[in-house]
VEXMI-949780 format. One record per residue (C-alpha): x, y, z. Coordinates in Angstrom, 2 decimals, padded with zeros to 5 digits, m for minus. Layout:
N
<site x="X" y="Y" z="Z"/>
...
***
This chain:
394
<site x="015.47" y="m024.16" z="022.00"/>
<site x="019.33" y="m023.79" z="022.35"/>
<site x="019.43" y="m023.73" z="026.09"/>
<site x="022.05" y="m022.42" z="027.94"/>
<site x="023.25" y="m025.93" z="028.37"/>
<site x="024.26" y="m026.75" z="024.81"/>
<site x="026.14" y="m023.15" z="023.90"/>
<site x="029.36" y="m023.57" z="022.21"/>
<site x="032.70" y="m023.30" z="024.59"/>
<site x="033.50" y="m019.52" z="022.77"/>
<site x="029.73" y="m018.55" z="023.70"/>
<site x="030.67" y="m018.94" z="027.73"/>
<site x="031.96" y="m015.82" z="028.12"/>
<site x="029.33" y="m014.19" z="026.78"/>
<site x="026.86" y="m015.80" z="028.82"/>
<site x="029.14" y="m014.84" z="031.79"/>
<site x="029.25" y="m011.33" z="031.06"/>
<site x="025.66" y="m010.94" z="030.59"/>
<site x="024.85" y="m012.76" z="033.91"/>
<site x="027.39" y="m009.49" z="035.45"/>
<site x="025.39" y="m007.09" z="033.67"/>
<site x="022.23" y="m008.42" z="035.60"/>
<site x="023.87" y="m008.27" z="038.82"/>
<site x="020.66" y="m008.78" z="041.05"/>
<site x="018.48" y="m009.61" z="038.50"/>
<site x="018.36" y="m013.91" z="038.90"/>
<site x="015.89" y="m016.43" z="037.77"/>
<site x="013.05" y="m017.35" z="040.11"/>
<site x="013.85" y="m019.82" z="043.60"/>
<site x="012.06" y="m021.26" z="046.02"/>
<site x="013.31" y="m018.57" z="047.97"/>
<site x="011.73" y="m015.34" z="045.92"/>
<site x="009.22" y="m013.71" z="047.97"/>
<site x="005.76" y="m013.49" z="046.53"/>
<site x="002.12" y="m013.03" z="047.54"/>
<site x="m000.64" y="m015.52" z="046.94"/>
<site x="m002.56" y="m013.33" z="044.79"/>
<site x="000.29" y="m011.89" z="042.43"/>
<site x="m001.14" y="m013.43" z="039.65"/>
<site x="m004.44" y="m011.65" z="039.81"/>
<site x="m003.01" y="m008.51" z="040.92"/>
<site x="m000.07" y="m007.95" z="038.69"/>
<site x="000.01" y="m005.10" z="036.62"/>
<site x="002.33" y="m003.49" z="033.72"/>
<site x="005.46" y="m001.26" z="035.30"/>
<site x="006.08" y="001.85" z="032.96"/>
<site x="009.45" y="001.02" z="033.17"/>
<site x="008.74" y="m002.21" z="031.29"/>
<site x="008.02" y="m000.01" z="028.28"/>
<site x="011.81" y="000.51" z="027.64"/>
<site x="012.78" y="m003.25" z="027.74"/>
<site x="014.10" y="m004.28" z="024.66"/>
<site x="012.74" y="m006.15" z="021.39"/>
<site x="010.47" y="m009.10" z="022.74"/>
<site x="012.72" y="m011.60" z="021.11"/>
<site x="016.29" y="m010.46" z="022.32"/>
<site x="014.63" y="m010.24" z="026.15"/>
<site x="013.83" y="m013.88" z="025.24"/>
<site x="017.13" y="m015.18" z="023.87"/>
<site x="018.98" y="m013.07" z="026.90"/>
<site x="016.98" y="m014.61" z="029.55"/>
<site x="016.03" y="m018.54" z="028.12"/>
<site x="018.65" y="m019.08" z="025.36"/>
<site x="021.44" y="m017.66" z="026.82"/>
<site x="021.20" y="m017.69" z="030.43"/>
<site x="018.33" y="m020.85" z="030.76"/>
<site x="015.62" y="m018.84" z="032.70"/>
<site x="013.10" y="m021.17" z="033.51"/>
<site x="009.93" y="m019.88" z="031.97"/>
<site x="006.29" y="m020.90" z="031.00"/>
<site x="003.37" y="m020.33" z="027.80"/>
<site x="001.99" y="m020.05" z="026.02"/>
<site x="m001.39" y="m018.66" z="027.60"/>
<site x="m004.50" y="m017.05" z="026.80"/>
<site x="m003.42" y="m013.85" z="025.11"/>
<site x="000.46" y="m014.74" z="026.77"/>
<site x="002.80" y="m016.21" z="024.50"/>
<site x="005.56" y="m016.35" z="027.26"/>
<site x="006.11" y="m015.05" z="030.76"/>
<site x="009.55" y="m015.47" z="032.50"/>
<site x="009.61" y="m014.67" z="036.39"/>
<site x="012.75" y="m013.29" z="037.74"/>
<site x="013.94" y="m012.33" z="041.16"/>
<site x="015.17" y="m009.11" z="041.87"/>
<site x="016.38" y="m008.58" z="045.39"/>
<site x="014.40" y="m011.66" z="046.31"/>
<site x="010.79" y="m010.32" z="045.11"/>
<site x="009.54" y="m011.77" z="042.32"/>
<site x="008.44" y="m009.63" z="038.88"/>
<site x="007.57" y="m011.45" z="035.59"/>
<site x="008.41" y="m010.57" z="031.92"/>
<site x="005.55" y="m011.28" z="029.82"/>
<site x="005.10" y="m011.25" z="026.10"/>
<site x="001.33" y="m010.27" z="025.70"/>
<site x="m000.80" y="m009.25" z="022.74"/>
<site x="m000.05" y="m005.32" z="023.87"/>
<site x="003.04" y="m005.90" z="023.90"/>
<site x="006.69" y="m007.13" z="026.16"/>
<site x="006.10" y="m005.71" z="029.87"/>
<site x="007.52" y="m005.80" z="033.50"/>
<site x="004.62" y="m006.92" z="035.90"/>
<site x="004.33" y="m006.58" z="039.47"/>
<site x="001.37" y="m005.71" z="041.85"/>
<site x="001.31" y="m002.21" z="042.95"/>
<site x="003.96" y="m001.22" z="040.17"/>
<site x="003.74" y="002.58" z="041.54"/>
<site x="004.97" y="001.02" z="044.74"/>
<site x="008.03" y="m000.59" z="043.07"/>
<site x="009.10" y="002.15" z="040.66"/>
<site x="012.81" y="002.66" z="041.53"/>
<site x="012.83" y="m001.39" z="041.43"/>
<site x="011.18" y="m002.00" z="037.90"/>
<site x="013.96" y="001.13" z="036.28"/>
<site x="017.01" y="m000.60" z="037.77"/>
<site x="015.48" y="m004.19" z="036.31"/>
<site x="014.86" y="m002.76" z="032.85"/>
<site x="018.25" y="m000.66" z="032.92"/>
<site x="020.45" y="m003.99" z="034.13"/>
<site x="018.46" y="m006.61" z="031.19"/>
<site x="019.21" y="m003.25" z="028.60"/>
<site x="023.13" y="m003.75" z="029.60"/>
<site x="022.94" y="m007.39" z="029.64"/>
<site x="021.06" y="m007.64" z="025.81"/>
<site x="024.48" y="m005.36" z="024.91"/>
<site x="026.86" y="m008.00" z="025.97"/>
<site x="024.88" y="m010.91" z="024.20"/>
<site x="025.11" y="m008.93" z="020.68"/>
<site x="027.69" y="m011.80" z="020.23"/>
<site x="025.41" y="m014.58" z="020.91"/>
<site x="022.38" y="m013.14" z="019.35"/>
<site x="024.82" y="m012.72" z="016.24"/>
<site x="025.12" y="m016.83" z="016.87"/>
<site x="022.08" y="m017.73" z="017.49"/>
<site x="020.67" y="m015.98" z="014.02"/>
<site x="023.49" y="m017.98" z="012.21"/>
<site x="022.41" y="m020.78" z="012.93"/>
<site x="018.97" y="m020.61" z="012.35"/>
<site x="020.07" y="m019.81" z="008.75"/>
<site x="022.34" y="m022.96" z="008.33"/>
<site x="019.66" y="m025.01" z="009.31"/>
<site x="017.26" y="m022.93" z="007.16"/>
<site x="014.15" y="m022.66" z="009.90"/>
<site x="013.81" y="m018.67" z="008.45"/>
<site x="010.81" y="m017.04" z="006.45"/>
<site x="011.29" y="m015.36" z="003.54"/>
<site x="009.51" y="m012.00" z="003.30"/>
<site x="006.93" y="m012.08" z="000.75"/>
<site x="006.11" y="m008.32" z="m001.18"/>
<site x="004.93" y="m010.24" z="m004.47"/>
<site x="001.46" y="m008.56" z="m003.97"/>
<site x="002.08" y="m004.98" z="m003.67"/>
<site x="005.36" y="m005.20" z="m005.93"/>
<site x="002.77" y="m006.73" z="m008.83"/>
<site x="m000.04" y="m003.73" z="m008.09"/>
<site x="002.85" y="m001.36" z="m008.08"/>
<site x="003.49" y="m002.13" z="m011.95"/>
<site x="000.10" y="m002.88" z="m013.00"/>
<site x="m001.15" y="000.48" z="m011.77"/>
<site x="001.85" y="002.20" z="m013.81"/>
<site x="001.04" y="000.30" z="m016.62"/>
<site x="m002.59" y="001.07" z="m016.34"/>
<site x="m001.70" y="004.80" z="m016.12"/>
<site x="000.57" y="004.79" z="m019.26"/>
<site x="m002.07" y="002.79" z="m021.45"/>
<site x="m005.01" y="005.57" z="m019.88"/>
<site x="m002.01" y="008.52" z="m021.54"/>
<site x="m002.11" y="006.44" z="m024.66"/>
<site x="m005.90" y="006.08" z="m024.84"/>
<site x="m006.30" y="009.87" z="m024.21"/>
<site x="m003.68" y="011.45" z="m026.78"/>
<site x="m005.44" y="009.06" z="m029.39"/>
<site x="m008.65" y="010.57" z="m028.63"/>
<site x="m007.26" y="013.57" z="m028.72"/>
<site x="m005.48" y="013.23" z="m032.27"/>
<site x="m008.65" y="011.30" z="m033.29"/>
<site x="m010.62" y="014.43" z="m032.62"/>
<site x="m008.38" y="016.62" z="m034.01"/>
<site x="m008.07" y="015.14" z="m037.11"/>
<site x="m011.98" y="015.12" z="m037.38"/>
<site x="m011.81" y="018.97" z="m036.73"/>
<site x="m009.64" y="020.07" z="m039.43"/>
<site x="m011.66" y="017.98" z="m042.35"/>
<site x="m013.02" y="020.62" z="m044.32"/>
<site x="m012.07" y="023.97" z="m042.59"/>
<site x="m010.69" y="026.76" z="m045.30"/>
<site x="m009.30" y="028.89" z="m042.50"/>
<site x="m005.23" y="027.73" z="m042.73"/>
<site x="m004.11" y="029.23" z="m039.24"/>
<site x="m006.71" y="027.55" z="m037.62"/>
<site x="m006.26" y="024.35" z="m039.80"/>
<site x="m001.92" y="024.55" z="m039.24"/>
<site x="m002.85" y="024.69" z="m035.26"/>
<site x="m005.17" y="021.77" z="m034.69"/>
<site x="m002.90" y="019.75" z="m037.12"/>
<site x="m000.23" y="020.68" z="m034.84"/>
<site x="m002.19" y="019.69" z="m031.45"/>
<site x="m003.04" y="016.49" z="m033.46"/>
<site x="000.42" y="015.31" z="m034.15"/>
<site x="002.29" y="016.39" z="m031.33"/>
<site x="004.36" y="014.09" z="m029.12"/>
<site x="003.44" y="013.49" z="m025.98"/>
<site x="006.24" y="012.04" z="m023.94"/>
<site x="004.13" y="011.25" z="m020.31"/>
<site x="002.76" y="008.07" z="m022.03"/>
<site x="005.71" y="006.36" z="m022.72"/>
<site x="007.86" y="007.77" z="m019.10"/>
<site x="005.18" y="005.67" z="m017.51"/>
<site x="005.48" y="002.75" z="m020.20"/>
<site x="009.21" y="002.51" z="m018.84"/>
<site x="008.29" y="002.97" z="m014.80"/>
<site x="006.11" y="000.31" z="m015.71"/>
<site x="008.78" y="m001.77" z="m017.49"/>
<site x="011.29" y="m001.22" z="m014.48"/>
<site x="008.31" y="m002.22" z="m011.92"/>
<site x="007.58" y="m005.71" z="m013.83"/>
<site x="011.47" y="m006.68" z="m013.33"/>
<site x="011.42" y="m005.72" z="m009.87"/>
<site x="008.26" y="m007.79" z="m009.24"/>
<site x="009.45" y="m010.28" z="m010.99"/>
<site x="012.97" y="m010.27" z="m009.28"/>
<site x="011.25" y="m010.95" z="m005.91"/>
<site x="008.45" y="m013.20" z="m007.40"/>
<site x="010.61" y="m015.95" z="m009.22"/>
<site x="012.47" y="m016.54" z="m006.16"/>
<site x="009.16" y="m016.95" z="m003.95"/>
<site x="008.38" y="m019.32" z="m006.95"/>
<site x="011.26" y="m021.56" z="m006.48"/>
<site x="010.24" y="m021.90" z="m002.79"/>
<site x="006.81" y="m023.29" z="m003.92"/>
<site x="008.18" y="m025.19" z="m006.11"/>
<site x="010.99" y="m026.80" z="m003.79"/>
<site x="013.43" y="m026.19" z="m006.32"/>
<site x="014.76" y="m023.86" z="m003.51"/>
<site x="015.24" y="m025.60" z="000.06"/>
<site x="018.44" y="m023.54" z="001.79"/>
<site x="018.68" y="m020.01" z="003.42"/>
<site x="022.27" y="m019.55" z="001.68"/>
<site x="020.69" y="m020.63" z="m001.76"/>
<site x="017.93" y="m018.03" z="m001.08"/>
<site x="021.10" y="m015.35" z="m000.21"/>
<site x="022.75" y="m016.10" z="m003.38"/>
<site x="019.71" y="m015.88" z="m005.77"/>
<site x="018.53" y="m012.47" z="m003.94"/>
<site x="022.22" y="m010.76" z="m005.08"/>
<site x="022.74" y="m012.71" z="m007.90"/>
<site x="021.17" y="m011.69" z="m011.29"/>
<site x="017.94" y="m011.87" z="m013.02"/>
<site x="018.30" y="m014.66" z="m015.30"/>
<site x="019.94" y="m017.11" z="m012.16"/>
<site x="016.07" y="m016.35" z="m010.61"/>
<site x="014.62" y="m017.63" z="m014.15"/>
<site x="017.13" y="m020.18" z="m013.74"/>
<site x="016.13" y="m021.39" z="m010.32"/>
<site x="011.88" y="m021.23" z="m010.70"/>
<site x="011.16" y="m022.24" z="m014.51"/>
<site x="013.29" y="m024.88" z="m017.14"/>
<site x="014.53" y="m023.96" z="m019.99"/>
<site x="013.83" y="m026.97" z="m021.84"/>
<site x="010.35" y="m026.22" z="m021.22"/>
<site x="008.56" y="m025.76" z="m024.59"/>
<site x="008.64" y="m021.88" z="m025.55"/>
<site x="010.62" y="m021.14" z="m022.62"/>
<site x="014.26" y="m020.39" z="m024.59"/>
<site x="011.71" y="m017.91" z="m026.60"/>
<site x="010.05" y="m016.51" z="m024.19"/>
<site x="013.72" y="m016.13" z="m022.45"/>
<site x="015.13" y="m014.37" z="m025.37"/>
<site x="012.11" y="m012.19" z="m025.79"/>
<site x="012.18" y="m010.76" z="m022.02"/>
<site x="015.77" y="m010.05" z="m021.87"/>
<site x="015.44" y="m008.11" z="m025.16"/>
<site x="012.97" y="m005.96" z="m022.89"/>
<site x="015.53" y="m005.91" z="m020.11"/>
<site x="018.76" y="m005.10" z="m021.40"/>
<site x="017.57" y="m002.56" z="m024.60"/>
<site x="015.32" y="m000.52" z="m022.30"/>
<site x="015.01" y="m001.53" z="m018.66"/>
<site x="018.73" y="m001.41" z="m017.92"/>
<site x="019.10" y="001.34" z="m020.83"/>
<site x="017.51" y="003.41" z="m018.23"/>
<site x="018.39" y="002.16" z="m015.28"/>
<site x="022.78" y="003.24" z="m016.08"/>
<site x="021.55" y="006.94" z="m017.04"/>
<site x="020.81" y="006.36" z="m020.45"/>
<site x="024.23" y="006.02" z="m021.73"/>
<site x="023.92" y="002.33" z="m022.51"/>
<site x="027.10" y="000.26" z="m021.79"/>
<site x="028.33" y="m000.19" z="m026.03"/>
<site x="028.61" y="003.94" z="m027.01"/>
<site x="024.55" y="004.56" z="m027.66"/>
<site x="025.09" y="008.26" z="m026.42"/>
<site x="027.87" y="008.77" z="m028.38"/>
<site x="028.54" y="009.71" z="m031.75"/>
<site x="031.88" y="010.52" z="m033.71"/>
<site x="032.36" y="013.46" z="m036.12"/>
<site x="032.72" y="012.86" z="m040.18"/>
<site x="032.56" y="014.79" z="m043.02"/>
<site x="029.12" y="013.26" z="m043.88"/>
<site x="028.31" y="015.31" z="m040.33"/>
<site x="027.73" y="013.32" z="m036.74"/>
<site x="027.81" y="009.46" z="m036.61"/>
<site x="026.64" y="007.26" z="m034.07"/>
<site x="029.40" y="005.21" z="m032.63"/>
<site x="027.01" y="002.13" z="m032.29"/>
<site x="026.18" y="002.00" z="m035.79"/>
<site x="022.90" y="m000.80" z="m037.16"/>
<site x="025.96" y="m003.75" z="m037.72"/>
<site x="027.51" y="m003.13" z="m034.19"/>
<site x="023.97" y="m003.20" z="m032.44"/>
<site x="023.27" y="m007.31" z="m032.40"/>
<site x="019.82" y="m008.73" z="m032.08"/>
<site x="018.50" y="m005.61" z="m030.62"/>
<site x="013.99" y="m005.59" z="m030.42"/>
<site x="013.98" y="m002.17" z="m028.80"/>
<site x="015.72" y="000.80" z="m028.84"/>
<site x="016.55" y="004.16" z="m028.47"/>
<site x="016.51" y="006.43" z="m030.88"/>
<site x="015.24" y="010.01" z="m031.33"/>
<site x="013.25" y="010.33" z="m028.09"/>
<site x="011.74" y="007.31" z="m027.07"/>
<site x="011.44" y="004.63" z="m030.02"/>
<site x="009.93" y="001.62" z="m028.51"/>
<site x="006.10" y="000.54" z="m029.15"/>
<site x="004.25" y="000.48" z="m025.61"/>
<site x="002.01" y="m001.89" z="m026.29"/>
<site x="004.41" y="m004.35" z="m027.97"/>
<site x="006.60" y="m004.33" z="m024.96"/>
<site x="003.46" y="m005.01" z="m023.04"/>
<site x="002.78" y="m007.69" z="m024.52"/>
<site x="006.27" y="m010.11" z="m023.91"/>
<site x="005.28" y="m008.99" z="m020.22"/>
<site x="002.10" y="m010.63" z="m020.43"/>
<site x="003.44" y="m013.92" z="m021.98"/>
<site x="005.81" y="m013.73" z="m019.58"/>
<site x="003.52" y="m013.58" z="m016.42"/>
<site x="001.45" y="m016.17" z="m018.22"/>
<site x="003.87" y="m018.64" z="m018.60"/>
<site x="005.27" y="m018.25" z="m014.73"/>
<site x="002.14" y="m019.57" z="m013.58"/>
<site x="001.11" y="m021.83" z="m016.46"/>
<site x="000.42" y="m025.41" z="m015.74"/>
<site x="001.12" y="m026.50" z="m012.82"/>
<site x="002.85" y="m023.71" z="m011.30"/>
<site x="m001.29" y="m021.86" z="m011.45"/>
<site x="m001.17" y="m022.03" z="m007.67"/>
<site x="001.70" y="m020.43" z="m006.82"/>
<site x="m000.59" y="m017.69" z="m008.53"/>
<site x="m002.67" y="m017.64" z="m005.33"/>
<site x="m000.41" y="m017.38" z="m002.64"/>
<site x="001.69" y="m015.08" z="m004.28"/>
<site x="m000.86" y="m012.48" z="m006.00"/>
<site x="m003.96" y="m012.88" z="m003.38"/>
<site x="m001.71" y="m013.67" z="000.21"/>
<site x="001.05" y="m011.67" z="001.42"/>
<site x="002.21" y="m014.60" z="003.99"/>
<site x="005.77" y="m015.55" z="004.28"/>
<site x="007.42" y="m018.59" z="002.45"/>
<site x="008.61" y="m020.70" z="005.07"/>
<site x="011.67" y="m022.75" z="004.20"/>
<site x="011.30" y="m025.66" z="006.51"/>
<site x="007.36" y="m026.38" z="004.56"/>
<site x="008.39" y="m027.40" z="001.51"/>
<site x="006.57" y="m031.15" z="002.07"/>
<site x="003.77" y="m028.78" z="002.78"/>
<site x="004.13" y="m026.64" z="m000.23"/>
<site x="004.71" y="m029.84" z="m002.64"/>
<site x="000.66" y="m030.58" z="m001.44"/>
<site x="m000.63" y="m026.88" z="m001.99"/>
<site x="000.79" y="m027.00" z="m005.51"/>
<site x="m001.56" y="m030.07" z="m006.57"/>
<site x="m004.37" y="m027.28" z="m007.47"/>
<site x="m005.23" y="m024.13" z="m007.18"/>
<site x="m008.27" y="m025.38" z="m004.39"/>
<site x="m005.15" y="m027.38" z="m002.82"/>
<site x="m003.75" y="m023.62" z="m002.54"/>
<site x="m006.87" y="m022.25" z="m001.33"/>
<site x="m007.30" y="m024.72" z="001.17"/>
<site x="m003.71" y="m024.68" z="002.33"/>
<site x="m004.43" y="m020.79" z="002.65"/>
<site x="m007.37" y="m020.73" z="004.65"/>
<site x="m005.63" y="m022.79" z="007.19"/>
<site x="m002.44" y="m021.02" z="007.43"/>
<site x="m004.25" y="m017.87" z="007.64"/>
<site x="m006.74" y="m019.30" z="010.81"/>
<site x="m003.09" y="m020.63" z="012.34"/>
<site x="m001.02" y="m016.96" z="011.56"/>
<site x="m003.85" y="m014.93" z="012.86"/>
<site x="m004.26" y="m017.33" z="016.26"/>
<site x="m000.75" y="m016.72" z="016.60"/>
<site x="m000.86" y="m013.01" z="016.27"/>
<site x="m004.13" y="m012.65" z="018.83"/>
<site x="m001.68" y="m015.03" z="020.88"/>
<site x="m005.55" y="m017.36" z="021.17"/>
<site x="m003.84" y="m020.57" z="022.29"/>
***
């Protein structure tokens, strides 16, 4: 907790303000006037529906202005009681949600609006300290770091799936074309199921490259989750710079290069990422004159001509010239060697779990990474502890 007490000098005027914009609204005394069953008999104002996020009522009222307050309970994770007018109400934080509470609330309608309204103007004139607040949490690094690795990897496998199920079905349909024109006399009928057998069918390989863009972008997110696990990646700011940084610093930061096949492997993905992935990605121009060609009398050129193009694995050429399944296959080294060895854990939490990497558990993480049952152990707790916390069962 920050506590009022221990704001920064430039933070006083803020907390000043925001005690102006509550006017009437004070914490509890042994003055407030209450009944001996307003515990029992308190109920949820409709006003208390429009009070802000749970959080920002929270840092307003303890934080900033040192409310006393008390939780967590049964199902309560916090209440704060305030005295308006010298009647008490309580905020609570409950598992349906923030809410004003007050016996008879229809009774104290008018009352419970002007409460919500004056906390509304007084969360305004705290954006500066909640703006605080946040930063500092970040400096010290006690933040969680979103984790999408799950549905970012099922995004890509099911577009790779679907491109390989295009594949599978043009060859069958080639396959039985070819067996239908063995032996037939009739020429029209022989030219047109040659035809059908031969044709190019561009679906296939549009979903080959959605697939291709969908592996990076898992990957993008996943190598950084990696490092977490790994504690080669302790700081909020380092997890800033990775997230805008590019996709080799996020190699960088969750795998060594020195490892054996890693320089390789390395080599073999970017060829994947800059001749096609990022090929796409700038509108198909490429970034060294690919879309261009220069007139001559031996007729049109390309500018990038075979000694300009460098150590280039795939490519563009008339249509799509790339082999599907070759491509596929770097991916799957790659994703193989991410969680090879003793990074096989990380596996678990990051393909089977959707929690949060929590910067502040690295000790923690450093145990879960033993083994994979470490992981699954290490899981099964966490879970039982996020989903007491979410059913607020304290």
């Amino acid at each position: 907790m920050i506590g009022a007490h221990a704001l920064p000098p430039e933070m006083e005027l803020i907390r000043a303000k925001a005690l102006r914009a509550l006017r009437d609204v004070r914490s509890v005394h042994h003055n407030t006037r209450t009944s001996s069953d307003f515990w029992a008999d308190a109920q949820r104002t409709d006003a208390g529906r429009r009070l802000p996020e749970y959080y920002l009522v929270y840092f307003l009222l303890v934080e900033l202005l040192g409310f006393p307050h008390k939780g967590p309970e049964e199902k309560v994770a916090w209440t704060i009681p305030l005295d308006y007018r010298g009647k008490l109400y309580t905020i609570e934080h409950r598992k349906m949600g923030l809410g004003l509470f007050i016996p008879d609330p229809d009774a104290h309608v008018t009352e419970a609006n002007e409460i919500v309204n004056r906390i509304g103007k007084a969360t305004k004139e705290a954006q500066p300290f909640f703006n605080w607040l946040a930063d500092q949490q970040v400096v010290q690094s006690a933040v969680n770091v979103a984790n999408h690795s799950q549905p970012l990897h099922q995004r890509y496998k099911y577009l790779r799936e679907s491109a390989q199920a295009h594949f599978d079905a043009a060859e069958q349909r080639q396959a039985e074309s070819r067996v239908a024109t063995e032996g037939m006399t009739d020429l029209s009928g022989w030219l047109k199921l040659h035809l059908l057998g031969t044709r190019f069918e561009p679906e296939g390989d549009w979903l080959a490259l959605s697939a291709v863009e969908a592996f990076f972008s898992w990957t993008e997110h996943a190598l950084i989750h990696l490092a977490i696990l790994q504690g080669r990646v302790t700081t909020a700011s380092q997890v800033a710079t990775l997230a805008a940084g590019d996709w080799v610093g996020k190699f960088n930061a969750a795998l060594d290069r020195t490892e054996k096949g890693a320089a390789t492997l390395l080599d073999r993905i970017l060829a994947v990422r800059q001749d096609l992935r990022n090929h796409v990605a700038h509108g198909a121009f490429g970034k060294q004159g690919e879309a261009l060609s220069f007139h001559s009398s031996a007729g049109a050129v390309p500018v990038l001509l075979p000694h300009r193009t460098g150590p280039r694995h795939f490519r563009f050429g008339n249509g799509l010239d790339f082999d599907a399944r070759q491509v596929f296959g770097v991916l799957d080294e790659f994703e193989a060697f991410m969680f090879a060895g003793a990074r096989a854990p990380a596996r678990v939490f990051l393909l089977e779990e959707r929690y949060s990497t929590v910067l502040t558990m690295v000790a923690t993480y450093a145990i879960a990474m033993q083994s994979t049952n470490e992981m699954r152990d290490f899981l099964r707790h966490w879970g039982d502890q996020v989903d007491r916390s979410a059913n607020m069962d304290w």
